[in-house]
C-alpha positions as CSV (number, residue, x, y, z in Angstrom):
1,X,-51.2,200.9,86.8
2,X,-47.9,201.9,85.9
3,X,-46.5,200.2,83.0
4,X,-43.1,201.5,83.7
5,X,-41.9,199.7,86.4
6,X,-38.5,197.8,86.0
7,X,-39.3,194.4,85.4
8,X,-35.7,192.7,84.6
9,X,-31.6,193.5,84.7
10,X,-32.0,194.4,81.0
11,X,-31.2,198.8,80.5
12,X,-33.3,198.3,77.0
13,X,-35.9,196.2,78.0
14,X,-36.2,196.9,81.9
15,X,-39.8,198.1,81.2
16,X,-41.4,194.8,79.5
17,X,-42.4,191.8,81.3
18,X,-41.1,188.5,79.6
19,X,-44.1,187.8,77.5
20,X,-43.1,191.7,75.7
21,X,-39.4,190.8,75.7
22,X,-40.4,187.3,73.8
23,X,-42.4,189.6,71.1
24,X,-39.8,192.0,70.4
25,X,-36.8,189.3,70.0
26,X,-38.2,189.0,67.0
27,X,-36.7,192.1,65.6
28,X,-33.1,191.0,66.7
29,X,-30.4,189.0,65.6
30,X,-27.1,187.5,67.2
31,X,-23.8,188.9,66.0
32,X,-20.5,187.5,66.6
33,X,-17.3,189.5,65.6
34,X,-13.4,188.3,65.8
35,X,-11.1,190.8,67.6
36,X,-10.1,194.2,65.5
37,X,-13.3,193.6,63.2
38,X,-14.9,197.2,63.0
39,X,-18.5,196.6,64.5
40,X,-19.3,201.0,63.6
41,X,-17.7,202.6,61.8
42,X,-17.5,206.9,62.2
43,X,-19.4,208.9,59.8
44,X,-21.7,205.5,58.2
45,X,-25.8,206.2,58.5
46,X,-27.2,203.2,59.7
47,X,-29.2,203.5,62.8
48,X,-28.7,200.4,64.5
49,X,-28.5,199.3,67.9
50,X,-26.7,197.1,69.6
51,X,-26.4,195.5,73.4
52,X,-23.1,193.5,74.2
53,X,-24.0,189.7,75.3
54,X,-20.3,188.9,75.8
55,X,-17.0,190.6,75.3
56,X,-15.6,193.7,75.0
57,X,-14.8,196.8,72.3
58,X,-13.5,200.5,72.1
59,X,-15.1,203.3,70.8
60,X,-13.0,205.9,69.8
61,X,-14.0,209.1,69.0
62,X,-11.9,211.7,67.2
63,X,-9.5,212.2,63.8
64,X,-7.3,209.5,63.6
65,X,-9.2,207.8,66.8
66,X,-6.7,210.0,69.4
67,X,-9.4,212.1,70.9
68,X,-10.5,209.8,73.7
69,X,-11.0,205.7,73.5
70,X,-13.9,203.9,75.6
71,X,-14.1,200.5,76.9
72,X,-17.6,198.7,76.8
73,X,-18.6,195.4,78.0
74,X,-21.6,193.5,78.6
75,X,-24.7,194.5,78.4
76,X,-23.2,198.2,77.4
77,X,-25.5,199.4,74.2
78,X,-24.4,200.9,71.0
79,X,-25.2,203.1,68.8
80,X,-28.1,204.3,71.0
81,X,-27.7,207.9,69.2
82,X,-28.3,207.2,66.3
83,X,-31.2,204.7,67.2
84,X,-32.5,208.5,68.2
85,X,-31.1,210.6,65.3
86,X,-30.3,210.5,62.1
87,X,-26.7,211.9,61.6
88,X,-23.2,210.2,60.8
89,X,-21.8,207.7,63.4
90,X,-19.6,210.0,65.9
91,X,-17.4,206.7,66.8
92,X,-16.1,203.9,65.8
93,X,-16.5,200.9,67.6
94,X,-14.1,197.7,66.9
95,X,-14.2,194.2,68.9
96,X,-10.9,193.8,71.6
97,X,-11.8,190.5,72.4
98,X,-14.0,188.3,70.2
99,X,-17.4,190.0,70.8
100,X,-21.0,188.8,70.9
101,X,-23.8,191.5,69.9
102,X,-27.5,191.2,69.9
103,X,-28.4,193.5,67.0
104,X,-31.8,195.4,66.8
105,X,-32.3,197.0,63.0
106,X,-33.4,200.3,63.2
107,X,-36.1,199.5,60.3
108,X,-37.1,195.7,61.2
109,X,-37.3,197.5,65.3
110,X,-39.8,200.7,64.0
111,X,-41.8,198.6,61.9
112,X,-42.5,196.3,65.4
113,X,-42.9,199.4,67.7
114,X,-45.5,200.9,65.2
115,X,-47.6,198.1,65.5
116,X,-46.9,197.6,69.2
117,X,-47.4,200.8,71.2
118,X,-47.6,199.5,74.2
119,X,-44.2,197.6,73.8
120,X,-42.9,201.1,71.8
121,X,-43.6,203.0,74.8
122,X,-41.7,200.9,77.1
123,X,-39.0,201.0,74.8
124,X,-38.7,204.6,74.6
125,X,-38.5,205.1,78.0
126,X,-36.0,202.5,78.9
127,X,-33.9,204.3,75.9
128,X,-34.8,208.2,77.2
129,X,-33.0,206.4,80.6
130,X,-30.0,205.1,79.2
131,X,-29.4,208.6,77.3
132,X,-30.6,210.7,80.3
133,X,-27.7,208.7,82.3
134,X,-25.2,208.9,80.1
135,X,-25.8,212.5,80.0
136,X,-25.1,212.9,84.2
137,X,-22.4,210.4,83.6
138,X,-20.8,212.9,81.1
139,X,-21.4,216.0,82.9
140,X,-20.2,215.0,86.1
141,X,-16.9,213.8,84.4
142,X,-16.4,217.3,83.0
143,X,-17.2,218.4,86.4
144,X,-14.8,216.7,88.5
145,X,-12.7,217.6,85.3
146,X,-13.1,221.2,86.2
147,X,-12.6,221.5,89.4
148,X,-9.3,219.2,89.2
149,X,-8.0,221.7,86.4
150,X,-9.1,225.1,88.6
151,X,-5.9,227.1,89.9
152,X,-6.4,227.2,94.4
């Protein structure tokens, strides 16, 4: 049996069936933010994640937030990185519109996976995906970057 099979729309939680999805909403909480409220800030620690229920923000990356500016909307995650590692927040992210979050804490969510392999390993994967295609996404930006930018 193959327990990675996409079972719902969810990029996080594609991998659990509803019964798993019930368990782990236990280790999340609902977050509402006004517009221009700083949701990350570049350079804190914390190692949270976060999925976008409704709304939208920017993350900016860069001094003075001019390097380049993102727009995320639903079900967009964030702070997926740092989930991952343990280094300074590259980005900060602030609510454009009034902004609904669903907020997993990086402590309360390990403490749940260690006692919940099965549900840990589903997890994992769905978040090795969602990095993995960011990654392509990235690299075939530069790319078309590239070749727009090379003399005939």
């Amino acid at each position: 049996m193959n327990i990675f099979t996409r079972t719902n729309d969810d990029d996080l939680l594609k991998y659990m069936d509803e019964s798993e999805r019930e368990a782990f909403s236990q280790v999340n909480e609902i977050i509402t933010y006004k517009r221009d409220d700083i949701i990350i800030k570049a350079g804190a620690r914390d190692r949270d994640i976060y999925i976008i229920i409704k709304g939208t923000v920017l993350v900016t990356l860069g001094e003075e937030h001019t390097k380049m500016t993102i727009k995320l909307g639903e079900q967009d995650l964030l702070g997926e990185i740092n989930f991952v590692l343990p280094v300074r927040r590259s980005a900060t992210v602030v609510a454009s519109t009034e902004v609904t979050l669903l907020k997993y804490d990086y402590n309360k969510t390990m403490e749940f996976l260690a006692q919940n392999l099965t549900i840990a390993a589903k997890f994992f994967a769905a978040l090795n995906d969602v990095l993995a295609m960011k990654l392509v996404r990235t690299t075939q930006k530069q790319k078309a970057h590239l070749e727009n930018n090379l003399p005939d």
